[in-house]
Structure formats: C-alpha cells, structure tokens
C-alpha positions in Angstrom: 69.3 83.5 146.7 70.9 87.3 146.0 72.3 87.7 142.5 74.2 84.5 141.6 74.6 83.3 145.3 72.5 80.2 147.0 72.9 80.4 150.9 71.7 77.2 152.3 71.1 76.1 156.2 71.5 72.4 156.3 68.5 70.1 157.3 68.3 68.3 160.1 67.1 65.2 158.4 70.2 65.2 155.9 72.8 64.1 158.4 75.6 61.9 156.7 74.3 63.1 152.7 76.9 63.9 150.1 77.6 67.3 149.5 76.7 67.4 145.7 74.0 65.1 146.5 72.5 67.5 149.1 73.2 70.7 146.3 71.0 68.6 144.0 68.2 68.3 146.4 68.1 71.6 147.9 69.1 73.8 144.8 66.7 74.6 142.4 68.0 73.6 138.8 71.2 72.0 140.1 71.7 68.0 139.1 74.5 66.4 140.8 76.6 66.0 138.2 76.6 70.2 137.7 77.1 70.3 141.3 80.2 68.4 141.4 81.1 70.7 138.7 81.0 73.9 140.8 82.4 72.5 143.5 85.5 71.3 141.5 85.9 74.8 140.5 85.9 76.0 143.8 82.5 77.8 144.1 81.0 75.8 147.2 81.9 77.1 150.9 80.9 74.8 153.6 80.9 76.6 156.9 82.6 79.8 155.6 85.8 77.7 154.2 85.7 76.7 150.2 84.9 72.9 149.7 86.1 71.5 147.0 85.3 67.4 147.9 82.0 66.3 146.3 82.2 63.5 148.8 82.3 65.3 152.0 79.1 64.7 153.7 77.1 67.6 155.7 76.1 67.8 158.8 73.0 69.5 160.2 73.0 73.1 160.4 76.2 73.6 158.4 76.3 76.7 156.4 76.8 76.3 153.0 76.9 79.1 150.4 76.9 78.5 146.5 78.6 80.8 144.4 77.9 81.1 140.3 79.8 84.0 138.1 77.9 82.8 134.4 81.2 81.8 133.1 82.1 78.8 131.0 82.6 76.0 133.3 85.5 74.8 131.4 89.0 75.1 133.2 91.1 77.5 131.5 94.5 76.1 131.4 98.1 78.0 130.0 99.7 77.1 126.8 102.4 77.4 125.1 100.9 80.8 123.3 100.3 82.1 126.5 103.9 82.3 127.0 105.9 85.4 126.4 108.7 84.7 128.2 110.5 82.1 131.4 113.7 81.5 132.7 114.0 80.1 136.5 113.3 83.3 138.1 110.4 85.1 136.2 107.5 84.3 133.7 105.7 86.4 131.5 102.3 85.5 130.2 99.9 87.1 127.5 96.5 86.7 129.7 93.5 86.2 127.3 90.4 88.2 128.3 87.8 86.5 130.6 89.8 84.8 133.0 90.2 86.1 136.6 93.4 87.1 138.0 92.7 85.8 141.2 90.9 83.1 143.1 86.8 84.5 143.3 84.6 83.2 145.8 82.9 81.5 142.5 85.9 80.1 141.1 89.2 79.0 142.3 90.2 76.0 139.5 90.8 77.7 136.4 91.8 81.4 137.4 95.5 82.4 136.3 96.7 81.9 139.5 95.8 78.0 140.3 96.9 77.7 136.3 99.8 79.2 137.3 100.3 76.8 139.9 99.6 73.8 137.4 102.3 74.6 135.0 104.4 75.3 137.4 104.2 71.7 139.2 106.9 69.7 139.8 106.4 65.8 138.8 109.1 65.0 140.8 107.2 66.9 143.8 103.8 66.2 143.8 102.0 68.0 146.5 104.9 70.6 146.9 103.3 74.1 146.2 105.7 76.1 143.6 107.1 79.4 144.7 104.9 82.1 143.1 105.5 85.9 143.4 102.0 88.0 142.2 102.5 91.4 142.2 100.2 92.3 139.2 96.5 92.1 138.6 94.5 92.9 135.2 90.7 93.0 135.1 89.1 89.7 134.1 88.2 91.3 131.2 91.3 93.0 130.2 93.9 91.0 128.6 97.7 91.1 128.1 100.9 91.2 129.9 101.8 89.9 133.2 104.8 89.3 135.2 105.8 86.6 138.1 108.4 85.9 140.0 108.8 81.6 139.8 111.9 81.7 142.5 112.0 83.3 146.2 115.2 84.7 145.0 113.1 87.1 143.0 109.9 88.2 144.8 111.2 91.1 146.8 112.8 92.7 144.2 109.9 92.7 141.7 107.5 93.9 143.8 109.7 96.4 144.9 110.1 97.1 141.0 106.4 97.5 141.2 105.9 99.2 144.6 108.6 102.2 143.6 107.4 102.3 140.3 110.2 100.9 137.8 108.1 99.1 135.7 106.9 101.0 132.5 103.7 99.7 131.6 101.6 100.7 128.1 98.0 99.4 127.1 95.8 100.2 124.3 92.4 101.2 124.3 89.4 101.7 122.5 87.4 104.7 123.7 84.4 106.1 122.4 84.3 109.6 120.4 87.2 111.5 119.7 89.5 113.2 122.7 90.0 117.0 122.7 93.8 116.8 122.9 95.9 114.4 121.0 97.6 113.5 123.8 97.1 114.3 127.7 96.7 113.1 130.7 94.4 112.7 134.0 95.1 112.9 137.2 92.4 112.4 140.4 92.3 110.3 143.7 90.1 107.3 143.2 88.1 105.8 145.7 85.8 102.4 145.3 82.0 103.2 146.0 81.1 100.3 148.7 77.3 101.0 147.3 78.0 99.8 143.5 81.9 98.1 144.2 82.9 100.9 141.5 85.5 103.2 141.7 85.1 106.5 141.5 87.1 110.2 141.4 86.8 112.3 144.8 87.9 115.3 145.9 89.6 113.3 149.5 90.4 110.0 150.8 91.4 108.9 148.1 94.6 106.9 146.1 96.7 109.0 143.7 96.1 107.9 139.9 97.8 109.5 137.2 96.9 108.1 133.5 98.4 109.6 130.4 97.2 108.6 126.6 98.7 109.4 123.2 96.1 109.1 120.1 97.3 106.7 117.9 94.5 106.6 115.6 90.8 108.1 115.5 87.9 106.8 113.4 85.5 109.8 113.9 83.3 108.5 116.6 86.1 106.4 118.4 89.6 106.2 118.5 92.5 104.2 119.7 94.7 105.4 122.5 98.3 104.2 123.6 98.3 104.6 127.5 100.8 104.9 130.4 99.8 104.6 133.8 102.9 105.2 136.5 100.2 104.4 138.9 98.5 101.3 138.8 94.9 102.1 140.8 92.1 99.4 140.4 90.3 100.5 136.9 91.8 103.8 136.7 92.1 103.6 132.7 88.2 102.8 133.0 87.4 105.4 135.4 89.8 108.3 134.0 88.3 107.7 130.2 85.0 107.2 131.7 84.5 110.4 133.7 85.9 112.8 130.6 83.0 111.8 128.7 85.3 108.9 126.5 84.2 105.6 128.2 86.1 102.4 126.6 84.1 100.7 123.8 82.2 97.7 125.7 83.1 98.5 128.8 79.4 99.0 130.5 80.1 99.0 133.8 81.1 102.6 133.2 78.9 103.8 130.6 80.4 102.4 127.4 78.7 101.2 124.6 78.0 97.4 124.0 78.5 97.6 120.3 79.6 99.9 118.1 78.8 100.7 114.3 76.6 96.8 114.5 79.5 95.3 115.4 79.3 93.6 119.1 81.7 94.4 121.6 82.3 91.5 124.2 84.1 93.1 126.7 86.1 96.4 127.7 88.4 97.1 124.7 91.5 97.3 126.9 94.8 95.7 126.3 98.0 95.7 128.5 100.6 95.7 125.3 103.7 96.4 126.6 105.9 95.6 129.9 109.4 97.3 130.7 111.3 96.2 133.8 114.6 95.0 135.4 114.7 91.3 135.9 114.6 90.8 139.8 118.0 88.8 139.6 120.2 89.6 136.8 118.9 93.4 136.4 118.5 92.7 132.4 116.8 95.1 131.1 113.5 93.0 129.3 110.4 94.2 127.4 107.6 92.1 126.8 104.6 92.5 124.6 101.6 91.1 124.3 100.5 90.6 120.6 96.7 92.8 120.2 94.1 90.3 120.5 91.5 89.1 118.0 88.4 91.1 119.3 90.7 94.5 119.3 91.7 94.0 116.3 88.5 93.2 114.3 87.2 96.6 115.7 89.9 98.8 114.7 89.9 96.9 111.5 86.0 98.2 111.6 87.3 101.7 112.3 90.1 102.1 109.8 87.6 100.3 107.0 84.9 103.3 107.8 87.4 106.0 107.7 88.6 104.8 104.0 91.9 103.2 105.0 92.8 99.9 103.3 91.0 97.5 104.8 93.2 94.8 105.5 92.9 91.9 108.5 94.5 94.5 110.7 97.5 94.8 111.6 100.4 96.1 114.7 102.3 99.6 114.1 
C-alpha cells in the first residue's frame, strides 16, 4: 500500500475467483459488497487497464492496483440546477465543488465528464458515445463555470476560442489578509514540482501565467478579490495569491488556512463566476455566470458581519 493505493500480485491458488471476491480476500478492510462499489466507480485496474466488471475473474499473477481518493462513493449526477445554459452545439454547467473534472485513476463513474456523457445519452442510441468537446478544466475543488461543445460542428472553434485566448473568464476568491494594492496583477512562469505534484513560480522553463485581481471587498484579515486570468495555467490563481503572502482561505495545499474567524473552510474559496465567449457556430456573443456558492457565501457573510455591515444571508453585487 502507498497513500490510498493497494497494489496486489495475484495468487496462484486464486485462478478462476471473482474479482470483488478476490479484493475481499486479499484487501484488508474491503467486503465485497464495498469492492464492487470501487470497481463500479472505476477505481480497480487489472493488468494496467481500469476494470470496471465485478465478475471478471483473475488469473494468476495478474496485476491489480486499487485506487481510493476518500470521497463520497455516491455518483454525482447533473441536474437541472447545474445547467446554465444548452442549445445543440454548446452546454454550460455551474460545477459544484468536489467533483473532478476528469476521469482519476480512483474514479471514473461520477466525474463531470462520464456525467457529461450520461445526460447527454441518446435513448434512441444506446451504446453510441455523444460528441463531447472539453477544452476546460477547474480544480476538483473549485467550482463554477464550464463550457462544452455537444456537436463536432463546434469543437474546433471553441478550443480555438480557448487556445487564442477569446474567452474572458472572472472568478472570485477569498484570500487571506489584506493586498497592498487595490487592484494589480502577477505575472511569473509556472512550473509543476514532480517532488510534491505542486506548481510552483521559476525563473526558466516555465509556462507564462499572467493573473490580475480587483478588491471588491476586505474584512481586515481577508478579503474578496474579483480575478481575470488571460492565461489559464494549472492553479495559477492558487500559486500567484499563494507566493505574495495572500494564500486563498482553505486552500492548504498552499499555505492557506483551514478555518477562519471559527468558522470551517471546506475547500479553496475559489469560484469561476463569470464566462464571456463567441458561440463556436452562430458567433453570438454569450455570458454565463455561475450563481456564488453556499460555502462562499456564508464566509463573506462572516466577513461583512465582523466589519459592521448589515448582516444579511449574503448576497451578489
């Protein structure tokens, strides 16, 4: 075991056993009915390829690797609320916090993208896969807007949009202590550190991340910050914010607090609000925005409480 992954050899005694059958045997603290669970989510690999059959049976000196990412192993599925916007080339979705972007090695069931796939399933063609265009990622624990292209008349053109950077994107985020300037912005080349998967600012060799923030309000020992960011660098909001002494509230990974003034802060306080492109086939001019979510809210309720402001449920400028 290393961190939350079993790697198993197979037994040559357990020719012909069921694979969540075997995971119960040879997995400390598994039953079978939990491992059926993991493998429907997609965290089983048999021989280096994901395994998603409980009743596949192993062979003898198969591989098998086990994967476990201390999420709720319920599958998140898209409703209606998570809908911002759909015609037959594009959808837009509001993406609550704590679900992955992407397929994990843990998880495959669940993730925005196989939900994705699920709403997007024809009953009249069962089995077909839908045309889906992902050109945008958000952190599993950063919620908001995203974008996909539903029609292979509109992939190239939105990530194009993306790729030449057309699309205006704004977040808001809660950062600990107050900035020196009202407004600003950073600029570096990021690079991931292969030792702690983090990235990191660096003099070379790095990707080009510029980040620019407006203060829209400030509570004394935090504020909230409208961003911009005409790059779109893995965590740069995080990293930028992080490495001028300003981490986001909750986000620990980079040196922010997990709670602030006794309140507890589940996640990074990081919210993509607003979207403004082109759509790929008509050229409309659309904005989407994602409404703040519950846990954002609550704190900068919390904040604007403190500072003597009326201390309403919170509310949207």
């Amino acid at each position: 075991m290393a961190g939350n992954v079993f790697r198993i050899t197979v037994e040559v005694d357990c020719n012909g056993t069921r694979l969540d059958q075997y995971l119960s045997q040879a997995v400390p603290g598994f039953s079978r009915s939990f491992a059926r669970k993991i493998i429907d989510l997609g965290g089983v690999h048999l021989n280096g390829r994901r395994m998603r059959r409980s009743s596949v049976e192993v062979s003898p000196g198969a591989s098998l690797e086990v994967f476990l990412d201390d999420q709720d192993l319920e599958v998140f599925s898209l409703a209606d609320e998570h809908i911002l916007f759909r015609d037959d080339y594009l959808l837009a979705v509001n993406k609550p916090p704590g679900i992955n972007s992407q397929p994990t090695p843990a998880r495959y069931k669940g993730t925005l993208y196989e939900a994705l796939l699920r709403l997007l399933e024809s009953p009249y063609a069962k089995g077909q896969k839908p045309s889906l265009g992902m050109v945008q990622r958000l952190d599993r624990d950063t919620s908001g807007v995203m974008v996909f292209s539903i029609h292979s008349r509109g992939h190239q053109a939105l990530s194009k949009a993306f790729s030449d950077r057309l699309v205006h994107k704004v977040y808001l985020a809660l950062i600990e202590g107050t900035m020196e300037k009202c407004q600003g912005e950073f600029f570096s080349l990021l690079a991931r550190q292969h030792r702690t998967n983090l990235m990191k600012s660096v003099e070379k060799g790095g990707k080009e991340a510029l980040t620019r923030y407006r203060v829209v309000e400030s509570y004394g020992d935090a504020e909230l910050v409208e961003i911009e960011i005409p790059t779109g660098r893995s965590h740069q909001i995080r990293v930028h914010f992080s490495e001028a002494g300003h981490p986001l509230l909750g986000d620990v990974r980079y040196g922010g607090a997990a709670s602030w003034r006794g309140a507890h802060v589940p996640r990074q306080m990081l919210h993509a609000w607003k979207l403004q492109l082109d759509h790929p086939v008509s050229r409309k001019p659309l904005v989407f925005e994602a409404p703040w979510p519950t846990d954002i809210l609550n704190l900068v309720n919390l904040g604007r409480c403190a500072g003597n402001e009326p201390c309403g449920p919170g509310g949207q400028d």
